[in-house]
C-alpha positions, 0 to 999 in steps of 0.5 A: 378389223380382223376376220373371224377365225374359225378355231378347231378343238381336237379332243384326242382319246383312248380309253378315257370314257368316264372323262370323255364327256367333261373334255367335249362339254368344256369345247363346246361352252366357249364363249367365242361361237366361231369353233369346231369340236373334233373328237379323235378315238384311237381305237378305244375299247371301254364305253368312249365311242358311246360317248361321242355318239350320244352328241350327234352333229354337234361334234365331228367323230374321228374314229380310227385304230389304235396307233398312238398319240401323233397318229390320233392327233395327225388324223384330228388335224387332218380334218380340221379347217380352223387357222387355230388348233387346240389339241385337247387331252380327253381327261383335262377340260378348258374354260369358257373364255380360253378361246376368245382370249386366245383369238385376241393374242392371234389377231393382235400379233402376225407373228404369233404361232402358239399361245400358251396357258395355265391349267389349274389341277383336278383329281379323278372327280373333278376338284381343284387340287389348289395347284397350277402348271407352273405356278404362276403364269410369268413362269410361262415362257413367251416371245422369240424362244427360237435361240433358247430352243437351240440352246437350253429348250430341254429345260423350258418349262412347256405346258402339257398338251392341252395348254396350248393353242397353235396357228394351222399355219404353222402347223401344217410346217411340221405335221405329220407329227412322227407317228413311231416315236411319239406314240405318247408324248407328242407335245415334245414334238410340237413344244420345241418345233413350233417356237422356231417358226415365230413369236409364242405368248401366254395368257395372264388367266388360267385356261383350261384344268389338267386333271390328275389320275392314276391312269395318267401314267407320265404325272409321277412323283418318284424315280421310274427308270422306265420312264426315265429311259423313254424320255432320254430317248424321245428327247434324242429323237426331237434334238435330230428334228429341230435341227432339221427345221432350224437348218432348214429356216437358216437358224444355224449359221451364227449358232457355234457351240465348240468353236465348231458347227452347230450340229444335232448333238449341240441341240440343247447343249446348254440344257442340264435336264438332259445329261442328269437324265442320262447320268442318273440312268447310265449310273443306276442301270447301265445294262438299260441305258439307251445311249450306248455311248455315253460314259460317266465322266462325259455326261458329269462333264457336259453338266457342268459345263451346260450349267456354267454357260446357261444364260438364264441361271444365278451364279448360285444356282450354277453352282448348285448344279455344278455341285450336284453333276459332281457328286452324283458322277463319283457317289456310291450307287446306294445314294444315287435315289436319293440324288436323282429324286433331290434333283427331280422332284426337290418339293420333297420334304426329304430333297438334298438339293432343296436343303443345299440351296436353302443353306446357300440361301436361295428361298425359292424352291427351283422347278423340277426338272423334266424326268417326265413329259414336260408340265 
C-alpha cells in the first residue's frame, strides 16, 4: 500500500482580494485531508493581505514584495514540504475531489511528473460561462510528450497554471523558475520543461474553475500586437531552456532537424504557432518585432515547412496551413488583421480560416493557436 502523500497548494496573488477568498476556501475543502494551503502575496496593494489574515493558522502566509509571477511561485515552493504541488492562480477555484483524484494518478504510476485537468470557465461572480479549457478533456495532451516537446511543444495545447498538478520531485529539477522573463506567464516555464522529465496524465473530470475577467489581461479575444510580442519573446526564451535540460538529460542525440545537430533554434521546429506569430508581427510592425533577424519570406518558409512535416496533422489541414503562410507572406497590409485573427481566434463568425476549412469540408473547427498564454 503507497504512503500518504502530503500535497502542498500554493495559492499565488497580487491584486486579487475580492477573488482571494474563493481560491483558498476551494484548497482548504478538499476531500483528500493530507494537504497544505500556502498563500504567496506579491506585494499586493488592495485589501489581499487582509484576506489571508482573517484565516489565521489554517494557511501558511507567504508575504513578500512584488517581483512577479516566477518569484512569487519560487517563494511558495520554497516553503512547501508536499511531494505534489498545485500552483493555484488567486482568481480561479479547484473542486473538492481534484486532489484525491490527482494523489490516485501519482500512486499509480513512478513515472508520473504532472497530472493535468479541465477548468470549467466562471465570469466575475463566479457563474459558469458553459465552456471548458479545452473542450474536452481527450484534448488534454498526455503521456511521454518528451519528442512532441522538442518538435512541436509551441502547438501543445497546455492548460493554464491552475490545471496542473506537479511532482516536488521533479520540480525541484527545474526550479528556480527565472524570475526576469516570466514576470507573468510562467506555466510557459513549467508546461514545457516538465514533460521532459517523465510521463504527464490528465484527469477525465473537470478540476478546478478558470475564471474569466477583465482584469485577467492574457484571456483575449482579438489581435494585441503587445502581447503578441511578449509572448514571441518569452517563447525564444523557453526554446534555449529546454534545450538546456533536454541536452542535459541525453534527449538530443537521435533528435536531427536539418540533416544537422539539433540546436535551440530547432526547439519546436515543427510547431506552426510560432513563425505565425512571428510573421504576423514582422508584417504589421516591423519597427516593434522583437527578432531583429527575422525576415519575411524565412518565416512563410519555415511555416510551411513545419506544417508539411508535423506528425499530428491531416493532409487537409497542412494544406490549410500551408495556404495561410503563403497568403499572409505576399498580401496587402490592409488584410493582414483579417488574416492574423482567421488564424487565432478561427471561432469568429467572420473567421477566413474557418470558412476556408468548411469549404474543404473539414466540420470541425481547429483550436486557436497560442498568440496568448496557453489554455
Amino acid at each position: 500500500m503507497n504512503p500518504p502523500m502530503l500535497v502542498s497548494i500554493i495559492i499565488n496573488n497580487f491584486n486579487y482580494g475580492r477573488f482571494l477568498a474563493f481560491a483558498i476556501e476551494s484548497a482548504l475543502a478538499q476531500s483528500y485531508p493530507m494537504t497544505e494551503v500556502l498563500v504567496v502575496d506579491d506585494g499586493s496593494t488592495d485589501n489581499s493581505r487582509a484576506v489571508i489574515a482573517a484565516y489565521g493558522d489554517r494557511i501558511v502566509p507567504v508575504l513578500k514584495e512584488n517581483g512577479g509571477q516566477a518569484s512569487a511561485l519560487n517563494a511558495g515552493f520554497a516553503r512547501s514540504h508536499g511531494s505534489v504541488v498545485i500552483f493555484l492562480d488567486a482568481d480561479d477555484t479547484l473542486h473538492p475531489q481534484v486532489v484525491e483524484q490527482v494523489v490516485a494518478r501519482f500512486q499509480a504510476g513512478a513515472e508520473v511528473v504532472r497530472v493535468q485537468y479541465q477548468l470549467e470557465t466562471i465570469d466575475n461572480n463566479g457563474k459558469l460561462l458553459g465552456l471548458a479549457k479545452p473542450e474536452r478533456p481527450s484534448a488534454i495532451p498526455q503521456g511521454d510528450l518528451r519528442q512532441q516537446v522538442l518538435l512541436y511543444g509551441d502547438d501543445l495545447p497546455w492548460l493554464p497554471t491552475s490545471g496542473n498538478a506537479f511532482s516536488a520531485n521533479m520540480l525541484h529539477k527545474i526550479f528556480p523558475i527565472p524570475e526576469a522573463p516570466y514576470k507573468i506567464c510562467a506555466d510557459y516555464y513549467l508546461s514545457n520543461l516538465s514533460p521532459l522529465y517523465g510521463v504527464v496524465e490528465a484527469l477525465e473530470a473537470s478540476g478546478g474553475c478558470y475564471r474569466v475577467h477583465t482584469s485577467n489581461h492574457h484571456e483575449k479575444d482579438h489581435l494585441d500586437l503587445e502581447q503578441m510580442r511578449q509572448l514571441i519573446v518569452r517563447t525564444h526564451q523557453t526554446h534555449h531552456y529546454i534545450y538546456e535540460h533536454a541536452h542535459r538529460l541525453g534527449l538530443l542525440t537521435r533528435l536531427r532537424i536539418h540533416h544537422g545537430v539539433y540546436s535551440p533554434d530547432d526547439v519546436s521546429a515543427l510547431a506552426v504557432s510560432f513563425p505565425a506569430n512571428r510573421l504576423i508581427s514582422l508584417r504589421l510592425a516591423p519597427a516593434q518585432h522583437p527578432l531583429a533577424a527575422d525576415r519575411r519570406m524565412s518565416l512563410a518558409r519555415r511555416g510551411i515547412w513545419a506544417a508539411w512535416r508535423h506528425r499530428s496533422m491531416s493532409l487537409l489541414l497542412k494544406f490549410s496551413y500551408i495556404s495561410w503562410f503563403c497568403l499572409t507572406c505576399v498580401a496587402p497590409k490592409r488584410a493582414l488583421p483579417w488574416l492574423a485573427e482567421s488564424l487565432f481566434y478561427p471561432r469568429s463568425k467572420d473567421s477566413w480560416f474557418n470558412q476556408f476549412l468548411s469549404l474543404l469540408g473539414r466540420a470541425k473547427a481547429v483550436q486557436n493557436l497560442p498568440v496568448k498564454a496557453k489554455p
